[in-house]
N, C-alpha and C positions, 0 to 999 in steps of 0.2 A: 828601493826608491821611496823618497819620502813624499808624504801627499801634501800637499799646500796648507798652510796652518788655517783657513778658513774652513776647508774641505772638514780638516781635523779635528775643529770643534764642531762642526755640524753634527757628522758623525755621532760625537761624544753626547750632545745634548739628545740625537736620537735614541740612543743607545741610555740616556740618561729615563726619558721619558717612558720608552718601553718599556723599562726595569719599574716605572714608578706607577705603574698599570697593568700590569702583570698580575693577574689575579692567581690567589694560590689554589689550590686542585683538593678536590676529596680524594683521599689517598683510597679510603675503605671504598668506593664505589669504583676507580678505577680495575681496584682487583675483584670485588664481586661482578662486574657484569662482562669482566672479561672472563673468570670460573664459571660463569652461566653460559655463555655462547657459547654454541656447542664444536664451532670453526673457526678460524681467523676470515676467512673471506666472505662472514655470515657480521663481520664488524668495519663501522667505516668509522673514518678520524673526524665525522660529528658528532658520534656519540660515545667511543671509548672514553672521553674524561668528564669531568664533570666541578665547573667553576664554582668554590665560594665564593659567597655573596655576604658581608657582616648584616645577620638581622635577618636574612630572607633564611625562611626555612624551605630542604626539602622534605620530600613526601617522608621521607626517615624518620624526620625531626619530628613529624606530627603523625603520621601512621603507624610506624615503626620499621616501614620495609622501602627499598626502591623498587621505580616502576618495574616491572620483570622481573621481580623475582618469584620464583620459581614454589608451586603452591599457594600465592595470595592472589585474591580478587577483592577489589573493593567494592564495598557497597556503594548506595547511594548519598548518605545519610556521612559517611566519610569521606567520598569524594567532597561535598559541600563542603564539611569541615577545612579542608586541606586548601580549599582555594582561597576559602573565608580569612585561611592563615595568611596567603600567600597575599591577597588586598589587604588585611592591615600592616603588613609588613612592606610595602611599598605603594607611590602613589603612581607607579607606572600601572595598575590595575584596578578595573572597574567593574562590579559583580551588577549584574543584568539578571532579578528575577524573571523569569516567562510564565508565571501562573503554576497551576498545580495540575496532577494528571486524574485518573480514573480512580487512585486508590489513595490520593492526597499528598505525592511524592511533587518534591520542587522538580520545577525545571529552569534549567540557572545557564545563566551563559557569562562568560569571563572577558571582558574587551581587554588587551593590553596593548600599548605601545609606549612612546615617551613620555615625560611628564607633562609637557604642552598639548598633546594630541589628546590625552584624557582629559586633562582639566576643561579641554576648550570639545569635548565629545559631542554634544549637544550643538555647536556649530558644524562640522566635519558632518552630524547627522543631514544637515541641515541641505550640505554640500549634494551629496549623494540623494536626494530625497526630488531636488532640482533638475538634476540629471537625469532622473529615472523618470519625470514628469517634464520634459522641455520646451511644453509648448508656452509659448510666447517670451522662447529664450531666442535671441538671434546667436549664431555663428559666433562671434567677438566675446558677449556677454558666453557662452559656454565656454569659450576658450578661456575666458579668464576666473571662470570656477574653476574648469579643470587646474588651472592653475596654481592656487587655493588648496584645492578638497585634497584627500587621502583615498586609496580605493580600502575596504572590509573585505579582507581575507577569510570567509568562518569555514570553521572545522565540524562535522558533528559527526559523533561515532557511539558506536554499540546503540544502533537501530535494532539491529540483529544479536537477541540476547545469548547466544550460543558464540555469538564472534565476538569475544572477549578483551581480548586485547585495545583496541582503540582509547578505552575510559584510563588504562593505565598508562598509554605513552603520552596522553593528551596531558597529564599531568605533570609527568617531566618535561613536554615542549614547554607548557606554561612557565615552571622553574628556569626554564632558559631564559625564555624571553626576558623575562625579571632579571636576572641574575649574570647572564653574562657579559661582560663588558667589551668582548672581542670586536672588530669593525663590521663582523657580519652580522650580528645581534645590534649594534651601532643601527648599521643601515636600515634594519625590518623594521625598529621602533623608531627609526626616524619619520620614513616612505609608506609604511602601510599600519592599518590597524587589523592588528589577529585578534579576534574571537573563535570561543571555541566552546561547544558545549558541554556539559558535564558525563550525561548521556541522554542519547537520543529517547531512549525505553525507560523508564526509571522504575517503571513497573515488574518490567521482565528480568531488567538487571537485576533488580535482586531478589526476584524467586530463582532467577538462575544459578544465583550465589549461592544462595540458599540449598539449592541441590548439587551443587555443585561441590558446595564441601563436609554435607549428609552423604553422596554418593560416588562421586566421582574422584574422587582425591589420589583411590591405587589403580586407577589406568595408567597403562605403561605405555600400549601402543595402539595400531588400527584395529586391532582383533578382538578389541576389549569392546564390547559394544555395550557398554553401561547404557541404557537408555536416560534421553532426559526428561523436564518435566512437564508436563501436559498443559501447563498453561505459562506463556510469556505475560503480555497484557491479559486486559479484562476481556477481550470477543479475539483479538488477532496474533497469530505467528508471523512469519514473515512477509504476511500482507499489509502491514504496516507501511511495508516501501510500493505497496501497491494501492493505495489511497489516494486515488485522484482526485476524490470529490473532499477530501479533508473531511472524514467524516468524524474521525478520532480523537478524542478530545487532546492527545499529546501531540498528533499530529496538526492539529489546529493550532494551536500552541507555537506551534515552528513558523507553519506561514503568519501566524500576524505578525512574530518577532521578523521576520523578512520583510512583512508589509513595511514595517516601522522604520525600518534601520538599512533595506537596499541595499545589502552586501552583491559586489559586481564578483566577486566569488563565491560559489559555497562547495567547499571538497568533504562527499560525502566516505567517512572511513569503514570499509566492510572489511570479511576474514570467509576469502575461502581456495583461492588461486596460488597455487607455487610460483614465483615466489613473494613477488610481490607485481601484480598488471595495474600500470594507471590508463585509465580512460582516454581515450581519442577519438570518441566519435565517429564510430565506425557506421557504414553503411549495412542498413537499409537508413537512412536518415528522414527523418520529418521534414518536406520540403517546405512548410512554411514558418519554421527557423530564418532568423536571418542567419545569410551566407558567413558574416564575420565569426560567426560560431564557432562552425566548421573549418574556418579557417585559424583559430588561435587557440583550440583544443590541442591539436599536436604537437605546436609549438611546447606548449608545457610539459607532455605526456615525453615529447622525444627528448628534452631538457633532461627531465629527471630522471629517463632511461640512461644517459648518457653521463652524468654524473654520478650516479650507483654503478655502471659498468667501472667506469673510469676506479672506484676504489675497489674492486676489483669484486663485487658482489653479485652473485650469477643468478640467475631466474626471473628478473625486471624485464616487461615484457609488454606493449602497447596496441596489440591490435586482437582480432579474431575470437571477441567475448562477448560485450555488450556492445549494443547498438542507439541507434540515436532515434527510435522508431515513435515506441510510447510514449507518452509525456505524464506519466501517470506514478513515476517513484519519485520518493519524497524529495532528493536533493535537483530534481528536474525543475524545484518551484524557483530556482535561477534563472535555468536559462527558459523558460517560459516565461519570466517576468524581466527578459534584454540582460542578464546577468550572465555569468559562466559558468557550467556546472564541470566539477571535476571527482573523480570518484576513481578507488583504490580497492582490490581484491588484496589483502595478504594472507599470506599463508597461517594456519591457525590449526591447535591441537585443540578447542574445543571447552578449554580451560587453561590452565596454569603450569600443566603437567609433562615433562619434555620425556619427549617420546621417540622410539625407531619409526619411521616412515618411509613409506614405500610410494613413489610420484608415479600413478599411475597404475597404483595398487588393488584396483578394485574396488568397490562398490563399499558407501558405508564407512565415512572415518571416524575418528572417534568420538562416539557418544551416539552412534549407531541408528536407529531405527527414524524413518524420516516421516515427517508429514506427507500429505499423501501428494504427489505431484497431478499437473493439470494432463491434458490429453498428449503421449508422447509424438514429439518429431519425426520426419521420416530416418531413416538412418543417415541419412548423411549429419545430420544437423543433433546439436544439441538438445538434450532433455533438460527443458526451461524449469527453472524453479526447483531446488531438491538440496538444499544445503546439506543436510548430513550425506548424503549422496554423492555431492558434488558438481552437479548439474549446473554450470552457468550463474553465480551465485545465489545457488542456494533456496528453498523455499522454508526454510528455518528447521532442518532437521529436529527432530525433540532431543536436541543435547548436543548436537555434534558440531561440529567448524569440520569444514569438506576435507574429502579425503584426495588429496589432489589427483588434476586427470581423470577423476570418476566419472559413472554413467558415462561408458567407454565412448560412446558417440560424441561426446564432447570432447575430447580428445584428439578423434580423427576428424571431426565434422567443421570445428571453430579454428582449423588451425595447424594441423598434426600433431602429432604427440607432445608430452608438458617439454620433455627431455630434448626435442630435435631442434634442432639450426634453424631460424626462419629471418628474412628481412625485421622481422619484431621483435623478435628473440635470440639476440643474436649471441651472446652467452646463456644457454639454459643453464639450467637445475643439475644436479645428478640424482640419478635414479635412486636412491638411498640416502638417505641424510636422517640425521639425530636433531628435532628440532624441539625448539626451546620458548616460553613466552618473551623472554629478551632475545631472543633470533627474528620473533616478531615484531617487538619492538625497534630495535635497531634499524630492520629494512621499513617502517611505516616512519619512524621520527626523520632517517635519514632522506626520505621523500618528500616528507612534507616540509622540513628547512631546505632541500631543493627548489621545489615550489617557493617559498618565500623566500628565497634568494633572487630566484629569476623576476617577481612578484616586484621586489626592492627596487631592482633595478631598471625596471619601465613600468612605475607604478601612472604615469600620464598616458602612456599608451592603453592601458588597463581601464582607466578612466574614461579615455576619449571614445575605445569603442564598446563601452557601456552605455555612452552618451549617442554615440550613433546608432545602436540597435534600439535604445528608444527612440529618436525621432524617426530610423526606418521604421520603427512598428506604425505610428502617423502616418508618416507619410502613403505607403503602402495602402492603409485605408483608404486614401481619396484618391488612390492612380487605381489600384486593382481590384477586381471583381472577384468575389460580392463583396460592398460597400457597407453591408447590415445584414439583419434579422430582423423580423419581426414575430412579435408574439402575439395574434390577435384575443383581442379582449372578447371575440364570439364565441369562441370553443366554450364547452359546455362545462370541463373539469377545469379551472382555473388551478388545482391544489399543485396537479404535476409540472405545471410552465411552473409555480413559484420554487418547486423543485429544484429547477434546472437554472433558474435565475436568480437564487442564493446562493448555489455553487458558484456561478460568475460571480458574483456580486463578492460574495469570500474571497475568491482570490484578486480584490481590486477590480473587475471588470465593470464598466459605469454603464449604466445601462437607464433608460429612462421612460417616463410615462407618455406618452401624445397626451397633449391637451385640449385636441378637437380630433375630430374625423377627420383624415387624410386620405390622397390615394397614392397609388405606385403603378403605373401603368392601367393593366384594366383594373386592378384589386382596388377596392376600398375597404380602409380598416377603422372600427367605430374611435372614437376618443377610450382612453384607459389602454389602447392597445399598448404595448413595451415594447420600445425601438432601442437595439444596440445598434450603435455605428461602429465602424470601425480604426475609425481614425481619432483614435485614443494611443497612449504609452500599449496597453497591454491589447490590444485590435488582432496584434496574431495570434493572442492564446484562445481569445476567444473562439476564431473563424478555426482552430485546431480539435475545440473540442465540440463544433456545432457541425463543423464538415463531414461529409461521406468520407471513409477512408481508402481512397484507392493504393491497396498495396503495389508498389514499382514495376514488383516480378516476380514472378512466384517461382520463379528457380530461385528466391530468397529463402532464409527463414528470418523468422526476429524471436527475440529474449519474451515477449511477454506476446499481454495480446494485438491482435491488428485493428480490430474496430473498436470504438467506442463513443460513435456516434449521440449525444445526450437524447438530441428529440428520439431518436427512434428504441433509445434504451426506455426513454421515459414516456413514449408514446401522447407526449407531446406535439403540438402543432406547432410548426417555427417554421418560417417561411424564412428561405436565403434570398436575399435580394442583390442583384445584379445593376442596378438602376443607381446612379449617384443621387436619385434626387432624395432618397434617404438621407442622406446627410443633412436637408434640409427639414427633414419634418420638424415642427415644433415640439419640445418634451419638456419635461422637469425632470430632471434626474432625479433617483431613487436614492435617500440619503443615507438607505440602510439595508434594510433587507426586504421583501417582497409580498405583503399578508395581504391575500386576496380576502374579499369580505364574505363572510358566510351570508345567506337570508333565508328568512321562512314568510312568503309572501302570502298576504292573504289572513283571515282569523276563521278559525273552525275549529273543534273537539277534537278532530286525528292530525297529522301531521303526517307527509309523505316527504319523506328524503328520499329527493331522485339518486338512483344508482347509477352514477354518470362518469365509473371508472376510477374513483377516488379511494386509492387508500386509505383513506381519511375515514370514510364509512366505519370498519372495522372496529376504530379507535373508540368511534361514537357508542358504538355496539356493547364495548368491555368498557366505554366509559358509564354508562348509562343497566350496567350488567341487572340490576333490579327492575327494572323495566321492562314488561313483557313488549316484545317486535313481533311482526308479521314481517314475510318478503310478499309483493305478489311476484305470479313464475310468468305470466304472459305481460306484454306491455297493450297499455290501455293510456285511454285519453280520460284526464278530469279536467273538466271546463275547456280553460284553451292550455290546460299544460300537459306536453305526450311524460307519461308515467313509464321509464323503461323498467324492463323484467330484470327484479333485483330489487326496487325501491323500496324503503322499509318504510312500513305505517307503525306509528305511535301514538299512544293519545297526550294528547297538544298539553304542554307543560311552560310554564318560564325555563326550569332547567334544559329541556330539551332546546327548545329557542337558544340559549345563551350560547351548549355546544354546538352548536348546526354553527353558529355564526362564527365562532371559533376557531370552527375546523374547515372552515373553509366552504363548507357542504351548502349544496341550494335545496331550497323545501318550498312546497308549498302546503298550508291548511285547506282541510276538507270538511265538510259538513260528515261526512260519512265514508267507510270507507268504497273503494272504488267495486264495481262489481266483477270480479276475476279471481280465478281459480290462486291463493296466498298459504302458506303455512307458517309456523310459528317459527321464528328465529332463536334458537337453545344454541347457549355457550357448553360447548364439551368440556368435559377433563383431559383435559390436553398435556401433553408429554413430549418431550424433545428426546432421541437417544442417542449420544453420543458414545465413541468409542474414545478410551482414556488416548491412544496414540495418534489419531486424528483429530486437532478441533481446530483447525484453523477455517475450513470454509465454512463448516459448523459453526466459527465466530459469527457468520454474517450474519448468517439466519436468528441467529442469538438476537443481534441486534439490532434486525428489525422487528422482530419481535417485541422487545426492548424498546424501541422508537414507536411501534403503533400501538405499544400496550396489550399486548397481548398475554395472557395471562397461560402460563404454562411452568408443568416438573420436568428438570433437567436430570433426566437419570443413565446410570450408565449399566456395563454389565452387570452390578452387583445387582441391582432392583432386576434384571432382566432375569436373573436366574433365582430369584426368590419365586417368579411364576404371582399365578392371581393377578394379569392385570386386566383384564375385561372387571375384575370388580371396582379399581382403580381409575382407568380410562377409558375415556372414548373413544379420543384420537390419539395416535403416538406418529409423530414425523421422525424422518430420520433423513436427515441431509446429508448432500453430498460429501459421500466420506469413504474410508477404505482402506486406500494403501495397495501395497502388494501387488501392483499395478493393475488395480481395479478388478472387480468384480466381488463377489460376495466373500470368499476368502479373507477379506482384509477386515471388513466388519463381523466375522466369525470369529476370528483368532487373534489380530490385531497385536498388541508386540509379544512376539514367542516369548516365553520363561526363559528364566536363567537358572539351569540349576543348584540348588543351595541356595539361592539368592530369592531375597523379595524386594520389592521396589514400592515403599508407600508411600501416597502423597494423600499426608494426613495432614493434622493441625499439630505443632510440634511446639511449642516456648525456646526450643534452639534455633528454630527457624521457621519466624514467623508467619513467613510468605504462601508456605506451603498448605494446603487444605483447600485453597481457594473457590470456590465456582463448584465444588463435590469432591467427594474424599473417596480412599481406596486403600487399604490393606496392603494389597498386590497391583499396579497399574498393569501387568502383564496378564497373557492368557485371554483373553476378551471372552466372548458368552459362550461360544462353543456349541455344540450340537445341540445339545439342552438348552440354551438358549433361541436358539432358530423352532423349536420345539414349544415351547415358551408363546411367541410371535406366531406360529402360527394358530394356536389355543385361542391365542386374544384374537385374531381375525375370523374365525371358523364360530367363534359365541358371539358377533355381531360388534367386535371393535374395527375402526377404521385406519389402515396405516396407509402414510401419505412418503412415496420415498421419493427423495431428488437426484439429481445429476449421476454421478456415479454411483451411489447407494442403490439405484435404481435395476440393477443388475441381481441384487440381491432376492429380493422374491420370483424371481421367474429360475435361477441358477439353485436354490433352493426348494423347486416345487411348491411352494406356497401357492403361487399360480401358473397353475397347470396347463392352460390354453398360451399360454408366452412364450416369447423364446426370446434372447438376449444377447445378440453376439456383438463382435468388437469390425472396426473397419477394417484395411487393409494397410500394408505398412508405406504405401502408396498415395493415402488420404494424408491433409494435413490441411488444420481449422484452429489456428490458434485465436480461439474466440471471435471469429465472426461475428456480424449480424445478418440474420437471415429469414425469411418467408417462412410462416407458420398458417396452413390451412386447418379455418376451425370449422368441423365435420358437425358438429351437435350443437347449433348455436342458441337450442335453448336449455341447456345441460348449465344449470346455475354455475358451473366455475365458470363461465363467460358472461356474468352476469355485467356488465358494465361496458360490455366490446361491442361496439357499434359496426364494425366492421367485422368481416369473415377471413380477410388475410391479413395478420399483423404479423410488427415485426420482434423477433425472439433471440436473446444470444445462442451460439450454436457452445453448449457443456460439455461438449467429449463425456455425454452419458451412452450408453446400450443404443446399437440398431433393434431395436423391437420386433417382434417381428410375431403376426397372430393366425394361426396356419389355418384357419377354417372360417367360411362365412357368418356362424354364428358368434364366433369368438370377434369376429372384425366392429360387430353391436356396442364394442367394448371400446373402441378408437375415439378418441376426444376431436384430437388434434394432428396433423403430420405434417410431414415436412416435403414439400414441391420437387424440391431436390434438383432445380434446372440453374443455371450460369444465372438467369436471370434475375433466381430470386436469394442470391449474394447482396446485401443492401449496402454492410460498410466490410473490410477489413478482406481476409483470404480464403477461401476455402478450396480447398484444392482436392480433386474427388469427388464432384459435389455429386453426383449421380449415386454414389453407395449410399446417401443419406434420401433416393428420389420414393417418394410414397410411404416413406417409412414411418411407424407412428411418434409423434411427440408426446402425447398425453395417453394416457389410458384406464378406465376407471374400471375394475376388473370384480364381479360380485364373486365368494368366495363363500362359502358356508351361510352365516347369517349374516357376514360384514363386508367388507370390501377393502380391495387393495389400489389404491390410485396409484398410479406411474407416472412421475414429471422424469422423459429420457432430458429435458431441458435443467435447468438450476435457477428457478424464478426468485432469487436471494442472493444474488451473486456480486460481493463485491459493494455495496450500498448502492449499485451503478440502474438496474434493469427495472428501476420500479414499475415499468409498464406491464412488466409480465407478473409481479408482486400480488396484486390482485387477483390471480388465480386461484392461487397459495391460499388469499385471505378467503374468500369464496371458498374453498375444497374443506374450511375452519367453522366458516358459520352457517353453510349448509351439508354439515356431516353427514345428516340424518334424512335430508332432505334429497338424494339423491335417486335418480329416474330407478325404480326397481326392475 
């Protein structure tokens, strides 16, 4: 049969045109990364080949290797390189500085799409900027941006400098986007703009590198427990994606790039899950999310499960991992600001290096030895946080990418096993597989051009309910209770509301001044008071992080923690207000950020800075360290102003004046000083001890310290086991740290020896990252008996150690202090970071010098039930914990009874010194500063303590 001569030529010019768009293929890439994958159904027909492009280089061209292959990792400093090539090499992309980090490394982000959508970038901003703020847009006028604008697709990956892979497939996706001419690459540069970051850590990336190819290079499989290296960033491991307050100068960096640019997507790329799990918003869910959230999470999650089955790729997997609880990891700054957040576990060997692996193999994948995790789950549930572990992704193992299926409760708890049949899972894994960093790559690219396929193709729908979860955030304000906060301008410490209100304030939340005295029912609040309303774009993040948290059900668990209440973390006054008439107070919105004014009222010789709770005090203290202080210990009245116990006298200076005013602090001048029992305020020689395998909550502590000035040696077990330090210091803290699942064992021995093997992280000119924050010979081994021997010399000659959270188990499980006992709860209890009732027992025991009150509120640290077996030793109790239903403030606690009369604080005299016990973690997180001021107190009155 012959076809119609019209038909015929159609055909032919079809046939003509394809041929003349037909882009020719890299022949050499097609057979290396099919020689690297270690299976055919571990490859799909998006990424087996790979189009030239005349003039676009790949990473080959300019690195010398492609993505995945097998032993490279790129630095940072190379990644930049390669993109830098890949923008002068086409005008379809546009390099986005984001500032610098902690150690001066770029942070760079890449926009690509067509040539019109870049050129005209700065409009399309403009587009999304509208949307994301639509008040006094109507209906019509949004429809007809949507109409207009493009939705920002961003990528960011290697947050987690151990999950390797993300930095190198983000560079091949980029080469695509450039480069391929196909319809589907057509589409995505038509419909959406991809951005995508270079790395998330730029700091840890490449110390990781750095160790990575000093030590790690002949791992072969899980058994090989190379340990890795002690520091990613400059204070944090993988609490970097637990920074809710942006405290981190990289992570800052990310939300103002978000502020700017209102990406209605951001797909955060991780490495710890076989084979590869994309994110759908699972329950226990944040109910003041808007509902479209949760309703177009799946949608894409079940997408790209569905097209990885479909080419026949087994282990893609959507449910029974993370949940939609916290709002506190970094790629949440989406959908907390009406965006969508989408996030990927892939499976990951921890580097470059293709390994046997076993799904469900045990504890510990490769690169072995973990950061210490927080308080474990009951059995059924997952152990939160424990990358090298495997735990729920990950609390950044020191080296490793998860060993899949590990910390067995994860396993059975999230899901059943990695291997079994589930409505989620509906192709697994198999129990054995040879995996590869192009087996990583393969299944992360082929998902994420998944995603921006489905992305492509209802880029208005993507648009419109970005556009509706911001005016629902509005709206919601002015239907639903509470309507506001308020911060009255009466409370006595104005330093911590500015705390809490540059946090909002950072991430966009507007918040403003009254310009008179108001009232709200019976309250009246003076003028300067700070009204948030709620009926802004961002109204629900706000009322998210000011609200009580009531967890749903405690037959739950969740990934991280449950409360994080601001006021009661920051012991802040914030009144929630239920009354619409808030919405009318008069204010001036705050154009920036928050600086309460310091003053020193009054003229006279001495100067009395009230101690009225302020961390701030402290900073004055080591600001001013030449300067001799007095505290008085009882409160007294000067003139008409009450002097609480804790108030420092100084003699009256301009310098002193300039800091008081600085810092926020109120003073008044005295002719003389007050008449009340005062001692002198002496700075110790202060020591921090970390353990090389533990530093990540160690990070915190670092830097608040750091933040308040506090002046101290970071030493580790080497100084520890030189001994002489009672000649050295006064105080040594040792924060919450461990391992080994807690208790003194982990700060004793900390990561076993390898034999034959030493593991230094020195200063090296091959790799320069290495040395950083303290150096080490041996990172294994920790202080050892002799060490604890050491510790307790310095406490028995009159040194003072200060331990936190889990560290805290350490001197009583050691004999150090012999009236203690320290045991663990039950496997029954579960407290994933409450907030909770803390009874202070001694309230004129200078570490409560600033607490106005006798029951405040405390995060619960999964530190030691305490416990002081005799009435003379009970002389010793600070502080405990009520331990009733009632005094749960925000988040879960379940058990609360094992924690009922138990002690919190304990200052424990010992030979000539003393051993203070926080079973709490007053540094946790940058989050608790209400309880921080204990810490600082337990610092400036070392010596000063009740004998």
């Amino acid at each position: 049969m012959r076809l119609p001569r019209a038909i015929a030529l159609a055909i032919l010019a079809a046939t003509l045109a394809l041929a003349q768009t037909k882009q020719a293929m890299d022949e050499e890439y097609a057979r290396l990364v099919k020689e690297w994958t270690t299976a055919p159904e571990f490859m799909s027909p998006l990424v087996d080949h790979l189009p030239k492009a005349p003039g676009v280089p790949t990473t080959r061209d300019i690195l010398g290797y492609y993505a995945g292959a097998p032993k490279k990792l790129t630095r940072v400093a190379d990644l930049g390189k390669y993109y830098r090539a890949l923008a002068a090499s086409s005008k379809r992309v546009k390099l986005l500085p984001v500032g610098t980090t902690d150690e001066g490394r770029e942070c760079l982000v890449v926009a690509i799409a067509d040539e019109e959508t870049i050129r005209n970038l700065d409009t399309y901003k403009g587009y999304l900027a509208r949307l994301a703020d639509p008040r006094g847009l109507s209906p019509a006028q949004a429809r007809e941006i949507i109409a207009q604008a493009k939705p920002i697709y961003m990528f960011t990956g290697g947050l987690h400098s151990a999950e390797t892979g993300p930095p190198e497939m983000l560079m091949e996706l980029a080469y695509r986007l450039v480069a391929d001419e196909s319809p589907l690459y057509e589409s995505i540069r038509k419909n959406v703009i991809v951005m995508l970051n270079a790395a998330s850590e730029p700091d840890g990336r490449d110390r990781y590198v750095d160790w990575y190819y000093k030590y790690k290079l002949a791992d072969e499989g899980e058994n090989d427990r190379t340990p890795g290296p002690p520091y990613w960033g400059k204070y944090i491991f993988h609490d970097n994606n637990r920074d809710i307050n942006y405290s981190q100068v990289t992570m800052s960096n990310w939300l103002k790039f978000y502020l700017e640019w209102h990406p209605p997507i951001m797909h955060d790329l991780h490495e710890s899950q076989p084979l590869l799990y994309t994110f759908s918003g699972q329950s226990p869910q944040n109910p003041t999310l808007d509902p479209i959230l949760y309703a177009e999470m799946p949608i894409f999650a079940n997408f790209e499960m569905t097209k990885m089955i479909s080419y026949g790729m087994p282990g893609v997997w959507t449910h029974a991992f993370v949940d939609m609880w916290s709002p506190g990891y970094l790629g949440y700054m989406s959908s907390n600001h009406n965006g969508m957040l989408r996030m990927y576990e892939t499976f990951g060997n921890g580097g470059a290096n293709t390994m046997r692996r076993t799904i469900g193999g045990g504890r510990g994948g490769p690169g072995g030895d973990a950061q210490e995790a927080p308080a474990p789950a009951p059995p059924a549930a997952a152990t939160p946080d424990g990358a090298a572990s495997g735990g729920r992704g990950g609390r950044g193992g020191r080296g490793g990418a998860a060993s899949a299926d590990t910390a067995a409760p994860a396993a059975a708890g999230r899901g059943g096993g990695m291997t079994a049949r589930e409505w989620y899972r509906p192709l697994p894994p198999p129990r054995t597989l040879t995996w590869s960093m192009r087996n990583n790559t393969n299944y992360m690219e082929t998902g994420v051009l998944s995603a921006l396929e489905l992305t492509a193709s209802i880029p208005k729908t993507v648009l419109e309910n970005f556009y509706l979860k911001s005016r629902n955030s509005i709206d919601s304000g002015s239907k639903d209770a509470p309507y506001g906060y308020v911060f009255p301008a009466s409370q006595k410490d104005l330093t911590r509301v500015a705390f809490v209100v540059n946090v909002l304030r950072k991430q966009g939340i507007e918040v403003g001044e009254a310009t008179g005295e108001f009232k709200i029912g019976a309250a009246t609040y003076p003028a300067g008071s700070l009204v948030l309303k709620r009926n802004q774009p961002y109204g629900r993040l706000a009322k998210i992080l000011l609200e009580k948290q009531n967890f749903p059900t405690d037959a739950q668990t969740t990934y991280d923690d449950t409360g994080w209440t601001m006021g009661l973390m920051s012991q802040a006054k914030i009144d929630e207000i239920n009354d619409k008439a808030v919405l009318d107070v008069p204010v001036k919105n705050l154009a920036g950020m928050y600086e309460p004014a310091g003053a020193v009222k009054g003229s006279g010789a001495l100067t009395a800075i009230l101690h009225n709770g302020s961390n701030n005090l402290i900073t004055l203290r080591y600001r001013l360290k030449d300067v001799p202080f007095d505290a008085i210990e009882k409160p007294v009245k000067a003139g008409n102003t009450d002097l609480p116990a804790g108030t420092l006298l100084v003699a009256s200076s301009p310098r002193v004046k300039a800091e008081v005013e600085k810092l926020g602090l109120q003073a008044v001048a005295l002719a003389a000083a007050p008449d009340v029992k005062k001692h002198p305020v002496d700075l110790p020689r202060l020591a921090m001890f970390s353990t090389w395998g533990s530093t990540q909550d160690l990070g915190w502590v670092r830097y608040a310290f750091d933040k308040f000035e506090i002046n101290y040696d970071l030493i580790y077990k080497e100084r520890i086991k030189q001994g002489n330090l009672r000649a050295a210091y006064d105080v040594i803290v040792i924060p919450s740290q461990g391992g080994r699942g807690g208790g003194a064992k982990g700060l004793i021995f900390d990561i076993d020896p390898r034999p034959g093997k030493t593991y230094a992280y020195a200063k090296d000119p091959a790799f320069p990252t290495l040395g950083a924050y303290g150096e080490s010979e041996d990172i294994t081994g920790g202080m050892g008996l002799p060490g604890v021997a050491e510790l307790d010399k310095f406490v028995n000659s009159g040194g003072v150690l200060i331990t936190l959270g889990a560290a805290s188990y350490f001197a009583p499980e050691t004999f150090i202090t012999k009236t203690v006992d320290a045991t663990r709860t039950t496997a029954a209890f579960y407290a994933p970071g409450p907030i909770v009732e803390a009874e202070i027992l001694l309230p004129e025991h200078p570490i409560f010098y600033g607490y106005a009150e006798r029951v405040v509120p405390v995060r619960w640290a999964a530190g030691p039930l305490l416990r002081v077996p005799t009435e003379e030793a009970r002389k010793s109790v600070l502080m405990r914990f009520p331990g009733n239903d009632s005094s749960i403030l925000s988040g879960l606690m379940r058990g609360v009874a094992e924690t009922r009369g138990r002690p919190a604080i304990l200052d424990e005299p010992v030979g000539q010194g003393r051993v203070v016990i926080f079973s709490t973690n007053p540094a946790y997180r940058w989050q608790n500063l209400g309880e921080f001021n204990m810490l600082a107190n337990s610092i400036l009155h070392f010596n000063d303590f009740p004998k």
